[in-house]
MILOSE-959044 format. One line per field, with one value per atom (N, C-alpha, C, O): residue number from 1; residue in one letter; atom name; x negated, z, y. Coordinates in steps of 0.001 Angstrom, whole numbers, plus 500000, padded with zeros to 6 digits. Each point is the difference from the previous one (the first is absolute). Last residue first. Layout:
N
k <- [NUM;...]
r <- [A;...]
a <- [CA;...]
u <- [X;...]
w <- [Z;...]
v <- [Y;...]
//
This chain:
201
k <- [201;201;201;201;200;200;200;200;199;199;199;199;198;198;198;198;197;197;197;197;196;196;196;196;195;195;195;195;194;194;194;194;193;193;193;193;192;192;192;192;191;191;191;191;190;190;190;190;189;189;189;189;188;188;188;188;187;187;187;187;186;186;186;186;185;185;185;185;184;184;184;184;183;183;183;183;182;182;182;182;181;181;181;181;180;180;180;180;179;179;179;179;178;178;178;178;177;177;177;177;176;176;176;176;175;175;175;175;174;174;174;174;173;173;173;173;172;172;172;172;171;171;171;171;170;170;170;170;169;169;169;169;168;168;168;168;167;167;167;167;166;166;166;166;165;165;165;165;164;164;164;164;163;163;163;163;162;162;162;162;161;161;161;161;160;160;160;160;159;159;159;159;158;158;158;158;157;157;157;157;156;156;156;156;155;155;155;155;154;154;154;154;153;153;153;153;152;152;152;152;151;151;151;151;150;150;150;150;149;149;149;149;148;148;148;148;147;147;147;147;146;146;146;146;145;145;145;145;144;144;144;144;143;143;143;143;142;142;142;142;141;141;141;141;140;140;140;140;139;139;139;139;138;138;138;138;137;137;137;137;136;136;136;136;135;135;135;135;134;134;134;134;133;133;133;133;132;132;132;132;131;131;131;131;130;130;130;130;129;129;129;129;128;128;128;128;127;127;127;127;126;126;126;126;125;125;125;125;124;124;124;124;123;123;123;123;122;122;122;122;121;121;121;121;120;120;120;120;119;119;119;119;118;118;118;118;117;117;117;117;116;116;116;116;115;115;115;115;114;114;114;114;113;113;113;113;112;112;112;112;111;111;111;111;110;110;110;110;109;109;109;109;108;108;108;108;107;107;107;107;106;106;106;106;105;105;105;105;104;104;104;104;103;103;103;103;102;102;102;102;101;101;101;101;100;100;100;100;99;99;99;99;98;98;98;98;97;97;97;97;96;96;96;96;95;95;95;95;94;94;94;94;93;93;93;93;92;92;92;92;91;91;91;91;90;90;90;90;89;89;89;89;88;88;88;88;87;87;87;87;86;86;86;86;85;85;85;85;84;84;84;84;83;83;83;83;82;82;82;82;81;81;81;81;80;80;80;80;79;79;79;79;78;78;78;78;77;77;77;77;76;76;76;76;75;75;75;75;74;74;74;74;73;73;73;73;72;72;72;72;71;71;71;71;70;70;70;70;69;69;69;69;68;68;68;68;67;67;67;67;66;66;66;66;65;65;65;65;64;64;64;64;63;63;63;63;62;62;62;62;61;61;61;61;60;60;60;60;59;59;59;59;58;58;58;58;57;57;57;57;56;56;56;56;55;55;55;55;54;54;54;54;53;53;53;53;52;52;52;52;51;51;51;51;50;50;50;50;49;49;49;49;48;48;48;48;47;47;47;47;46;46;46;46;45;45;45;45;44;44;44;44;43;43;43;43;42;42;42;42;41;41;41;41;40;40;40;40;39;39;39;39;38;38;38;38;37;37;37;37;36;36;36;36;35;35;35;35;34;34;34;34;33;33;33;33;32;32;32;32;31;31;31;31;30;30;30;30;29;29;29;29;28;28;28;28;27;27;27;27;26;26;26;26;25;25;25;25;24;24;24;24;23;23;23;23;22;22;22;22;21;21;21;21;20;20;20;20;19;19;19;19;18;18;18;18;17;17;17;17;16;16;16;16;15;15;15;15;14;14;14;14;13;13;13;13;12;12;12;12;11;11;11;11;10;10;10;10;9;9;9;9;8;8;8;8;7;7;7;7;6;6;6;6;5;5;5;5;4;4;4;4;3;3;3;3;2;2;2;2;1;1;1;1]
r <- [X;X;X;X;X;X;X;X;X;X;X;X;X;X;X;X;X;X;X;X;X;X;X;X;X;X;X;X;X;X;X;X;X;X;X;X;X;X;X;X;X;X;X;X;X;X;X;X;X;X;X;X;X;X;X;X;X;X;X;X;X;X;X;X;X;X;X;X;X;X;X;X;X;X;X;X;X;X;X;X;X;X;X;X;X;X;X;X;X;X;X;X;X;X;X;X;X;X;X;X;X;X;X;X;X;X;X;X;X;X;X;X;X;X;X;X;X;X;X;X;X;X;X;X;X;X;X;X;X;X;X;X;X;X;X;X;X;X;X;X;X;X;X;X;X;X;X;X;X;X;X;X;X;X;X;X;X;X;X;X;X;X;X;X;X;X;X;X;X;X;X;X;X;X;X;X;X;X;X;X;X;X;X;X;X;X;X;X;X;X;X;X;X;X;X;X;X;X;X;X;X;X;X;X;X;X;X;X;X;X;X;X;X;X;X;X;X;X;X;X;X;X;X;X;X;X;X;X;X;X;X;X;X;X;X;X;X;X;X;X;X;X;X;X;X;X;X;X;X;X;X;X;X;X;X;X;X;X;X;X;X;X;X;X;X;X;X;X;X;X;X;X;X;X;X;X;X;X;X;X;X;X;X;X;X;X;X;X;X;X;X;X;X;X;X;X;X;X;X;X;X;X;X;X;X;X;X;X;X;X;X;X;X;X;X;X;X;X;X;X;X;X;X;X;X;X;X;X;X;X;X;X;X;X;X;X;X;X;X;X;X;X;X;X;X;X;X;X;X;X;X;X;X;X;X;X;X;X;X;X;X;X;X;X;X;X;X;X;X;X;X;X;X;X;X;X;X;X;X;X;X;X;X;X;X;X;X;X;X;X;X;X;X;X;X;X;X;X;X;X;X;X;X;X;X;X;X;X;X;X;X;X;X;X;X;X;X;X;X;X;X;X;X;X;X;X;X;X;X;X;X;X;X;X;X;X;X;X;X;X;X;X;X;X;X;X;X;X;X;X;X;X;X;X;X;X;X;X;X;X;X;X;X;X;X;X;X;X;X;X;X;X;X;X;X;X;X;X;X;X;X;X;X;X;X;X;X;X;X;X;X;X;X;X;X;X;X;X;X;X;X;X;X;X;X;X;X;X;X;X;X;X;X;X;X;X;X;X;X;X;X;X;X;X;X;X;X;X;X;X;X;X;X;X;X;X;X;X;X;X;X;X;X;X;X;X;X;X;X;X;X;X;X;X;X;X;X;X;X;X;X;X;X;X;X;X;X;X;X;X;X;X;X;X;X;X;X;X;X;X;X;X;X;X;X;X;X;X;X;X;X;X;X;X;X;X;X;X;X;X;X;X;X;X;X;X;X;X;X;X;X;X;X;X;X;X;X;X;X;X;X;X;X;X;X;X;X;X;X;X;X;X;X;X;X;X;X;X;X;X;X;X;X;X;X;X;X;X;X;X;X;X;X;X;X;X;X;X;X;X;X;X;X;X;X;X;X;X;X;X;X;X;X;X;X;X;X;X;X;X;X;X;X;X;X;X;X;X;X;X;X;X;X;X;X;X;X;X;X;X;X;X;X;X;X;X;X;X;X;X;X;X;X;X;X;X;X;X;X;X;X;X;X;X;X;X;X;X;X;X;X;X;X;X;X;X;X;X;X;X;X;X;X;X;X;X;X;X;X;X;X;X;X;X;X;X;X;X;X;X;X;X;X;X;X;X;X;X;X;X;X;X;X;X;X;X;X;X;X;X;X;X;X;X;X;X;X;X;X;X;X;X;X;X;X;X;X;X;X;X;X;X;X;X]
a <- [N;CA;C;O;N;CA;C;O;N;CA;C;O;N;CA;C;O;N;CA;C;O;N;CA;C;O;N;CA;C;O;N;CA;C;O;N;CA;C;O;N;CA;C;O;N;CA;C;O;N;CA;C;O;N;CA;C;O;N;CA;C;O;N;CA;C;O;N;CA;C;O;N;CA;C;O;N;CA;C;O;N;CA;C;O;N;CA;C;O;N;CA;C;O;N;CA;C;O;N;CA;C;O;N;CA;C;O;N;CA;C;O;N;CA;C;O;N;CA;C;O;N;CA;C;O;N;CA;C;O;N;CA;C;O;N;CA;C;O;N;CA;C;O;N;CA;C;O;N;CA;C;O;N;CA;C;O;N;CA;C;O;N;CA;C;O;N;CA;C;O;N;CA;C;O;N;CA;C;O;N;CA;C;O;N;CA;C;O;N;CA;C;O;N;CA;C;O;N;CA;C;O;N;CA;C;O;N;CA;C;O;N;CA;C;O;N;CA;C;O;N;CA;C;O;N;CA;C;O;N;CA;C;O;N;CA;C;O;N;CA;C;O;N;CA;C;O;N;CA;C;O;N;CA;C;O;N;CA;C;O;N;CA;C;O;N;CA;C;O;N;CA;C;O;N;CA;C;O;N;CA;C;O;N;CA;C;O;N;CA;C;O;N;CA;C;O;N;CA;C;O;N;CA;C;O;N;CA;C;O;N;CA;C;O;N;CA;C;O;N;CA;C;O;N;CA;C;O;N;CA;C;O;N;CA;C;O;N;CA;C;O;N;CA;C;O;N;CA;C;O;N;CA;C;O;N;CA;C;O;N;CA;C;O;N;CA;C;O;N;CA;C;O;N;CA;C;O;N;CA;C;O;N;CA;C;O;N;CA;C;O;N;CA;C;O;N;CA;C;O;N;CA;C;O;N;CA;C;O;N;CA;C;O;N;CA;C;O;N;CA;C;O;N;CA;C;O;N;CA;C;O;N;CA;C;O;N;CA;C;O;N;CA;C;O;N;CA;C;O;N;CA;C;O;N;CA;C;O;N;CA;C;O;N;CA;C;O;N;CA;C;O;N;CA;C;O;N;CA;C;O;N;CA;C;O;N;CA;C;O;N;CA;C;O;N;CA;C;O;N;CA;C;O;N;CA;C;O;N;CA;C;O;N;CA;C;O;N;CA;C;O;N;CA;C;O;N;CA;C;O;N;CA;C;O;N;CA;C;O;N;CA;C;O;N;CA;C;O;N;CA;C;O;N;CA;C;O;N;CA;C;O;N;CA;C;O;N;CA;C;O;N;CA;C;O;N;CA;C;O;N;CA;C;O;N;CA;C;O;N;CA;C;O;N;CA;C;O;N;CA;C;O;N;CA;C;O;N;CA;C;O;N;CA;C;O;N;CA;C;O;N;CA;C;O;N;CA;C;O;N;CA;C;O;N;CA;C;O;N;CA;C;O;N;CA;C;O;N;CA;C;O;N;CA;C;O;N;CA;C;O;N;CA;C;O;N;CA;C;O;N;CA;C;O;N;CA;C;O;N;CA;C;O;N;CA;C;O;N;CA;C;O;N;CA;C;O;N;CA;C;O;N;CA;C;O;N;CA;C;O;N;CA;C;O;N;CA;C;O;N;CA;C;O;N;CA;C;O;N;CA;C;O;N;CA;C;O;N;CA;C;O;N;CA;C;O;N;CA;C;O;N;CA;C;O;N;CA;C;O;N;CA;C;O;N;CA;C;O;N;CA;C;O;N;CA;C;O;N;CA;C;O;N;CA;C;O;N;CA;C;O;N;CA;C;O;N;CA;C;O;N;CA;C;O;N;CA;C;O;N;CA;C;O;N;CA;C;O;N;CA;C;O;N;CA;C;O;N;CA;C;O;N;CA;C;O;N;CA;C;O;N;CA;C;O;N;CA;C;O;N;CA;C;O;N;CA;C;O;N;CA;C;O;N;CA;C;O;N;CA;C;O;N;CA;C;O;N;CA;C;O;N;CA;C;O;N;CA;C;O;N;CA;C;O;N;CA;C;O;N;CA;C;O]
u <- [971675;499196;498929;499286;503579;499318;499266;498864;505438;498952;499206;500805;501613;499277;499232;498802;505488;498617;499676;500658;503023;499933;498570;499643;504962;498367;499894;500717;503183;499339;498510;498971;502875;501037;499639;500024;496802;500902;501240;500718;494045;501289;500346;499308;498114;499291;501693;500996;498061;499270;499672;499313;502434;500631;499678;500990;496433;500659;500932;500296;497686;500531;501331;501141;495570;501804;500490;501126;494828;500627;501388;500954;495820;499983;501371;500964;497197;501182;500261;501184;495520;501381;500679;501087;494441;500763;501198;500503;496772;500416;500727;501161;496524;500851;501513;501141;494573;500191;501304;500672;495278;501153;500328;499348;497202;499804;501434;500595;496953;501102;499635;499200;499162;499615;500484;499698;500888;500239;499913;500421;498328;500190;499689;499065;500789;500875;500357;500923;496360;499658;501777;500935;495729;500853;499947;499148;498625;499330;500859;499479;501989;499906;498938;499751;500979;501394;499562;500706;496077;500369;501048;500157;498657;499324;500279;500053;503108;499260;499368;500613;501828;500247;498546;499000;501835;500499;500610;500619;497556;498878;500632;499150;503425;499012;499359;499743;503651;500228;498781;499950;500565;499662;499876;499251;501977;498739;499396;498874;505414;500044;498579;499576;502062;499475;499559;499103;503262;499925;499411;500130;500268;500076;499929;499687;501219;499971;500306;501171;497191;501279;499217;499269;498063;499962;501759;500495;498649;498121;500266;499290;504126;500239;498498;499975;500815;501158;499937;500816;495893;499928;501114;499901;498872;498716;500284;499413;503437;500052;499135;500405;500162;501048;499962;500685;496343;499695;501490;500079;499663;499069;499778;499519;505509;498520;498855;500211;505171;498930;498750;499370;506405;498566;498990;500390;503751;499974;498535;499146;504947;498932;499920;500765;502579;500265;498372;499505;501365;500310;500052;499952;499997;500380;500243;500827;499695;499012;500837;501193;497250;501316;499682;499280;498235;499737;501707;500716;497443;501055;500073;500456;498301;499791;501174;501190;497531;499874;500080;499829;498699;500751;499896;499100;499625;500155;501223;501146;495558;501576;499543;499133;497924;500017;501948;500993;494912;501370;499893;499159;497645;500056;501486;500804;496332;501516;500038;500194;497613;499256;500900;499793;501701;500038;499483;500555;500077;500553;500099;500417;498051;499829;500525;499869;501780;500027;499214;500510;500500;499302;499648;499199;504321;499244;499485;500778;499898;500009;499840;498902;503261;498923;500479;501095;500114;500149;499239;498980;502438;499540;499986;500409;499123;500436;499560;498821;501436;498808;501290;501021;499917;500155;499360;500140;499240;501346;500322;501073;494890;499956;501478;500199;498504;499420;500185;499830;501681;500658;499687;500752;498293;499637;501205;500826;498715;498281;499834;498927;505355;498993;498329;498988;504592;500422;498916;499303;499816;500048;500151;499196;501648;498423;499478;498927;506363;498927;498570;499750;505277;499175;498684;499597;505408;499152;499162;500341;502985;499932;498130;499055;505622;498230;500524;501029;500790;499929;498680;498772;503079;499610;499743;499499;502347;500636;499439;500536;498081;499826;500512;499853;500844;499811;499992;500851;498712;501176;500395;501097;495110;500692;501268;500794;495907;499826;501033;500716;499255;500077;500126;500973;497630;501342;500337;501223;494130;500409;501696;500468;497235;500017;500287;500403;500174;500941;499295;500585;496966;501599;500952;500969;494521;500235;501089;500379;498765;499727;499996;500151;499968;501492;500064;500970;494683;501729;500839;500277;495854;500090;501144;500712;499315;499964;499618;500991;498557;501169;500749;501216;494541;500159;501781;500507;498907;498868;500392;500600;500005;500428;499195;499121;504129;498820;499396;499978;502982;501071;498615;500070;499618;499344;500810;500311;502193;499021;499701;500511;501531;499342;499507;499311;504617;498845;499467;500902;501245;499814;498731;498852;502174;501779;499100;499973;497331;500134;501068;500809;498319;499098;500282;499893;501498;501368;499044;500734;496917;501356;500472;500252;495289;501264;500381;499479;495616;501270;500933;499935;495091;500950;501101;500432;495897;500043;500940;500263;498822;498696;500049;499335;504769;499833;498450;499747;501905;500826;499583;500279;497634;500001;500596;499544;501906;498449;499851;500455;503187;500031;498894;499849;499611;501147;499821;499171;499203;498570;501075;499676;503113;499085;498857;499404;503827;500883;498754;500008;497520;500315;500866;499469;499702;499138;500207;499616;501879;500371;499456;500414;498026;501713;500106;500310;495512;500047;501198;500364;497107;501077;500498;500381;496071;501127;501139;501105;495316;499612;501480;500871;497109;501119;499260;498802;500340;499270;501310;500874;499786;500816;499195;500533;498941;499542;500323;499740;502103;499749;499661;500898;499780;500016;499274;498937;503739;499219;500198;501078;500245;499960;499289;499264;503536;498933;499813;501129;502514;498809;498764;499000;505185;499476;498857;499320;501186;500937;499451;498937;500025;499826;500913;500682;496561;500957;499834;499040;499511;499699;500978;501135;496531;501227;499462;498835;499535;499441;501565;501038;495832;501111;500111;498923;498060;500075;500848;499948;500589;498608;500077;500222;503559;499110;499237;500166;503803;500371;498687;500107;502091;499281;500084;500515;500641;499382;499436;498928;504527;499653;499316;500675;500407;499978;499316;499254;504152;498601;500197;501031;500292;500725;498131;498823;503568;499519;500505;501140;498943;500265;499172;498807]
w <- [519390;500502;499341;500548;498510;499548;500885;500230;500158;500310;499073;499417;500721;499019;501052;500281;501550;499680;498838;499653;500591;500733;499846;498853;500008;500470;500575;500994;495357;500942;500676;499341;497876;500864;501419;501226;495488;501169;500299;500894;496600;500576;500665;500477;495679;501185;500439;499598;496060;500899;500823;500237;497565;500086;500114;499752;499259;498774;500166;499257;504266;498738;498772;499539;504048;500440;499020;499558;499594;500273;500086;499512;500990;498942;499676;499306;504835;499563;498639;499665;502425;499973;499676;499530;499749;499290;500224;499153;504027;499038;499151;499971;502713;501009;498264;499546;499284;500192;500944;499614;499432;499736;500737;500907;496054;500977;500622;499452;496209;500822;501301;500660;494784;501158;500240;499335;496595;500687;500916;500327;495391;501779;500086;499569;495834;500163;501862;500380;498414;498993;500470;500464;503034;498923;498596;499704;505122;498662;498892;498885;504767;500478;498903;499804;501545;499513;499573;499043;501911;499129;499664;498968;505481;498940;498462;499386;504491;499280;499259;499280;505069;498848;498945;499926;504775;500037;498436;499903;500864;500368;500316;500332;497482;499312;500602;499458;502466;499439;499265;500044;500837;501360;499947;500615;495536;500581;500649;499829;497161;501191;500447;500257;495005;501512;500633;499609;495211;501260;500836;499890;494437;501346;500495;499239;495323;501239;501219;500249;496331;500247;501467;500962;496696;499019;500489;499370;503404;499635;499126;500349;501522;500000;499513;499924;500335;499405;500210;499317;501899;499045;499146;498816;505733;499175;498174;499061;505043;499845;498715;499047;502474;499178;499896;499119;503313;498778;498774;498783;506217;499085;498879;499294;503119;500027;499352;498796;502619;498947;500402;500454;501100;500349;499094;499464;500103;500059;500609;500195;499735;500108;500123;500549;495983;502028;499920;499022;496060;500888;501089;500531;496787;499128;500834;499768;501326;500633;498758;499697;499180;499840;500653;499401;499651;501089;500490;501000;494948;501564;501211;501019;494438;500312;500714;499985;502130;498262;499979;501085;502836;499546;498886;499388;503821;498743;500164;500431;503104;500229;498378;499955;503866;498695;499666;500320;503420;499523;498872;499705;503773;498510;500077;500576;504004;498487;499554;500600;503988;498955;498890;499720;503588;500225;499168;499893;497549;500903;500401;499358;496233;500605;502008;500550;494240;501256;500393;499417;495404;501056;501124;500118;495494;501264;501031;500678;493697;501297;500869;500018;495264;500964;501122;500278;494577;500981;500759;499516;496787;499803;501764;500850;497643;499843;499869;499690;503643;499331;499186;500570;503325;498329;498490;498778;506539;499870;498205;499398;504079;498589;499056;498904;505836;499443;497979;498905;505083;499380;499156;499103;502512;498914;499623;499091;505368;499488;498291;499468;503290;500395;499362;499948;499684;499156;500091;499040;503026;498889;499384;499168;505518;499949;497852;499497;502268;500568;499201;498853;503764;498713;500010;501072;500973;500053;498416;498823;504429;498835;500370;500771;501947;500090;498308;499460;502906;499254;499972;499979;504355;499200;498669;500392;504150;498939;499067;499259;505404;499369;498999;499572;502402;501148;499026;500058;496868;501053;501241;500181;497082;499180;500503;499605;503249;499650;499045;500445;500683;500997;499138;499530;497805;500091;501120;499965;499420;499010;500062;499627;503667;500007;498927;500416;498548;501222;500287;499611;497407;499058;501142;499786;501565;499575;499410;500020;501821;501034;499516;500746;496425;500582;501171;500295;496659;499538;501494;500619;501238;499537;498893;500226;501136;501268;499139;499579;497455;500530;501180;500105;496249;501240;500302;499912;494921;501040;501092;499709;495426;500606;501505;500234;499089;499812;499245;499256;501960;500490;499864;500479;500774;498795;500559;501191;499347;500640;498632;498881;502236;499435;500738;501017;499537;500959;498765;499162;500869;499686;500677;500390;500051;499605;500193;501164;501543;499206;499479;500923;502575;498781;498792;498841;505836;499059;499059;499304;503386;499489;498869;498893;502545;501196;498911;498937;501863;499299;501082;501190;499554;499670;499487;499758;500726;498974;499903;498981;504392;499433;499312;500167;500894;500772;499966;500428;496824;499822;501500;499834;500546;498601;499127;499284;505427;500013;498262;499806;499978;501068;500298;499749;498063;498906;501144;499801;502588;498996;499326;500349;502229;500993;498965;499993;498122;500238;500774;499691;499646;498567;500632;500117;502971;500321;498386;500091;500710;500830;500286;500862;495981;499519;501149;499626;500758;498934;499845;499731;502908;500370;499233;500282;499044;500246;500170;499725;496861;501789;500486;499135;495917;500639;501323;500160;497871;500312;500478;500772;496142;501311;500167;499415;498047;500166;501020;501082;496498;501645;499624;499815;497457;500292;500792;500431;497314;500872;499936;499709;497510;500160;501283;500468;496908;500522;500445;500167;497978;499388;500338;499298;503148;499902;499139;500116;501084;500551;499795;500417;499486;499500;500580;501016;500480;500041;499128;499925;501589;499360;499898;499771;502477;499818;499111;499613;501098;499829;500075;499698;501163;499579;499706;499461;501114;499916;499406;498792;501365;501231;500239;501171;495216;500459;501330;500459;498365;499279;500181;500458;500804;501061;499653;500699;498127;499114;501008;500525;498520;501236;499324;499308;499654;499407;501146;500738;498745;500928;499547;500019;497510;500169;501360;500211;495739;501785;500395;500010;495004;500711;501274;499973]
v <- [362514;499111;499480;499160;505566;498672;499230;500415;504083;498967;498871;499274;505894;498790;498928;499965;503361;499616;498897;499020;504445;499167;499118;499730;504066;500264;499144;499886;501216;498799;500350;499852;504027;499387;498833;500105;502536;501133;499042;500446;498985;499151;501450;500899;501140;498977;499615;500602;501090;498831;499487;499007;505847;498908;498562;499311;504548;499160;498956;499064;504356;500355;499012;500050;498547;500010;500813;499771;499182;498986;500037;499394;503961;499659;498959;500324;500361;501235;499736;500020;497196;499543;500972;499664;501293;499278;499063;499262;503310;500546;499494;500408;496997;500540;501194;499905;496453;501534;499924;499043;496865;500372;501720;500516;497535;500322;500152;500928;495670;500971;500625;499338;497992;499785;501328;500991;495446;501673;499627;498890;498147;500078;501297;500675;497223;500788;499395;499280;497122;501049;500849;499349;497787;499929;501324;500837;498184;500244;499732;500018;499247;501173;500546;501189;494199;500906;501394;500319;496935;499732;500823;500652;499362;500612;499851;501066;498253;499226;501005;500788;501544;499126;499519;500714;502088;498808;498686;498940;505850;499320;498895;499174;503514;499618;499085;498925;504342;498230;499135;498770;506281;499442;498369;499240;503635;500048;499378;499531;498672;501065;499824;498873;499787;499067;501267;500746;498291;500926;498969;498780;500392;499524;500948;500916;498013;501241;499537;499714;496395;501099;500802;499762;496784;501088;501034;500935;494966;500581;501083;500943;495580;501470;500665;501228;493988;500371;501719;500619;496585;499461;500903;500321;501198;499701;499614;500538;498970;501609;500129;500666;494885;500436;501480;500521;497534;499355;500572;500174;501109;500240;499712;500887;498572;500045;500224;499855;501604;499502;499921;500956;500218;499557;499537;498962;504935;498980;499655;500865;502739;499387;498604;499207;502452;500252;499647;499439;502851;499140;499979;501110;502389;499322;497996;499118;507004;498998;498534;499981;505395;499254;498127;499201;504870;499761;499282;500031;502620;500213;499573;500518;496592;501735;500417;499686;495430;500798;500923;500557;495747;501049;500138;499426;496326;500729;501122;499869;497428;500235;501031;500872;494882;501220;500383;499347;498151;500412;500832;500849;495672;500653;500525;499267;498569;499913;501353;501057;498629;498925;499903;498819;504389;498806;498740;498907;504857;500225;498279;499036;504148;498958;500568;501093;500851;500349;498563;499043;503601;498815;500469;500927;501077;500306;498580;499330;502516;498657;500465;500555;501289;500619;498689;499511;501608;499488;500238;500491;502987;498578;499277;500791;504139;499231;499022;499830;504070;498988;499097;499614;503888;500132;498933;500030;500197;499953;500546;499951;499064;499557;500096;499476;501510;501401;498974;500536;496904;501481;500514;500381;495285;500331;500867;499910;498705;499837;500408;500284;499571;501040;499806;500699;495814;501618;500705;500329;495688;499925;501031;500420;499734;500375;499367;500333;501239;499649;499653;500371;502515;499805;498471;499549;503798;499105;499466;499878;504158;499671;498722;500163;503810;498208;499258;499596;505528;498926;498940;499908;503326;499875;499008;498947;502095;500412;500229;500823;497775;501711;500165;501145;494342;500873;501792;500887;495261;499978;501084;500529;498938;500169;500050;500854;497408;501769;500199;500898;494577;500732;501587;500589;496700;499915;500265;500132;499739;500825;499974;501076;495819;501458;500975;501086;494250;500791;501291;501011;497238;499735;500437;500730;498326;501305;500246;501171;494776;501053;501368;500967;495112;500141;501316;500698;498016;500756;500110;501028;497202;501216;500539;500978;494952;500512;501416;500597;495878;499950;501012;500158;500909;498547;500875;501118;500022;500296;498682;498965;503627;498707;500409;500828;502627;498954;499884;500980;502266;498899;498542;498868;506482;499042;499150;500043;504668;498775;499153;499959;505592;499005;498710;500076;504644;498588;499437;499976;505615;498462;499114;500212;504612;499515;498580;499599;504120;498682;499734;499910;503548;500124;499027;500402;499008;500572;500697;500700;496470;499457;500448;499525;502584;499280;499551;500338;501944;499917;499179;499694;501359;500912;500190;501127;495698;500830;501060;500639;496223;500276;501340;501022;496983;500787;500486;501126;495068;501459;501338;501188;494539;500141;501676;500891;496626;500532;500553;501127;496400;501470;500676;501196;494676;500509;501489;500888;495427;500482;501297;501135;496494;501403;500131;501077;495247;501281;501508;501191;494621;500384;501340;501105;495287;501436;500626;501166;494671;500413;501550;500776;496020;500544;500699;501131;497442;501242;500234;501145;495808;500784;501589;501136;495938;498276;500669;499532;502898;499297;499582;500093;503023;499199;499394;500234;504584;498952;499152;500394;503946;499486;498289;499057;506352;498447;499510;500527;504221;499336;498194;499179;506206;499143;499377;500448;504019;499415;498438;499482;505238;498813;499496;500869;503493;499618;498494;499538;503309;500150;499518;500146;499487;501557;500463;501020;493628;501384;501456;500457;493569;501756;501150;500136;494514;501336;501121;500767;493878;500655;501281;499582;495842;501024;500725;499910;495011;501164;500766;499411;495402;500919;501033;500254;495067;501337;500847;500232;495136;500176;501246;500308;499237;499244;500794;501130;500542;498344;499656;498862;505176;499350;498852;499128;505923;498725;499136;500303;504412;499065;498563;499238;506561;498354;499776;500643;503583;499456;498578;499328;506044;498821;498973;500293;503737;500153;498589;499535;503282;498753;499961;500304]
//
């Protein structure tokens, strides 16, 4: 699988490329003019590294949750390229991705996203079978009603959540992997028809 993920759902974004067995990746600092400069970061990016296009069958994007301006700025450049070079665009997001590597676990698994001061949480089962739409929850309710189920909270997310939380009982603390979307697409999870952002206000 040869393929370039595009993640520009929060502050800090990132590419990511394989091809040929090999990988590279690109932290993409957000600043006001990041949609507009995303398509020349993507070219610069591939030309760092020596590749092109036609190395790649497939587009990846995080559809979210993320700010409004960054999905939509990458949801078009990834459908640009997919369009322009003929390549498949397949979409994913930052819930799935956080509890790949748990894709065999039975029993339920939480993924908790805070975003914009608000709690989210989104239930999977084995497989990673998604069981509800996201939803909003607050502390007292992460606390009272989830304390003994299998939680996720992405690395980087931490420093924005309740200590309390975070002393819960069964909290996985995640790194997220680039890698583990291949996984993903393996099992058939990630969107390939509707590609369209997660927004949450």
């Amino acid at each position: 699988m040869n393929f370039l993920s595009i993640d520009c759902s929060t502050d800090i974004g990132s590419l990511f490329l394989k091809t040929k067995n090999k990988t590279f990746s690109k932290i993409l600092q957000s600043d006001k003019f990041n949609n507009d400069l995303l398509m020349k970061r993507i070219l610069d990016f591939f030309k760092e590294n020596n590749t092109k296009f036609e190395d790649i069958s497939e587009i990846l994007v995080n559809q979210g949750p993320g700010s409004f301006s960054g999905l939509r700025g990458s949801l078009a450049t990834a459908k640009g390229i997919s369009l322009s070079k003929n390549l498949k665009l397949f979409g994913y997001n930052t819930f799935i991705w956080s509890c790949a590597k748990f894709i065999n676990k039975k029993g339920s698994i939480y993924s908790l996203i805070k975003f914009r001061e608000k709690y989210l949480i989104k239930k999977f089962e084995k497989n990673l079978t998604s069981v509800f739409e996201v939803e909003k929850i607050n502390e007292e309710e992460i606390i009272k009603k989830y304390d003994s189920d299998f939680k996720v909270i992405i690395k980087s997310d931490t420093k924005h959540f309740n200590e309390k939380i975070l002393k819960l009982n069964n909290i996985n603390i995640v790194d997220l992997d680039h890698n583990a979307l291949e996984l993903l697409k393996e099992k058939d999870l990630l969107d390939k028809n509707l590609i369209k952002p997660l927004y949450l206000s």
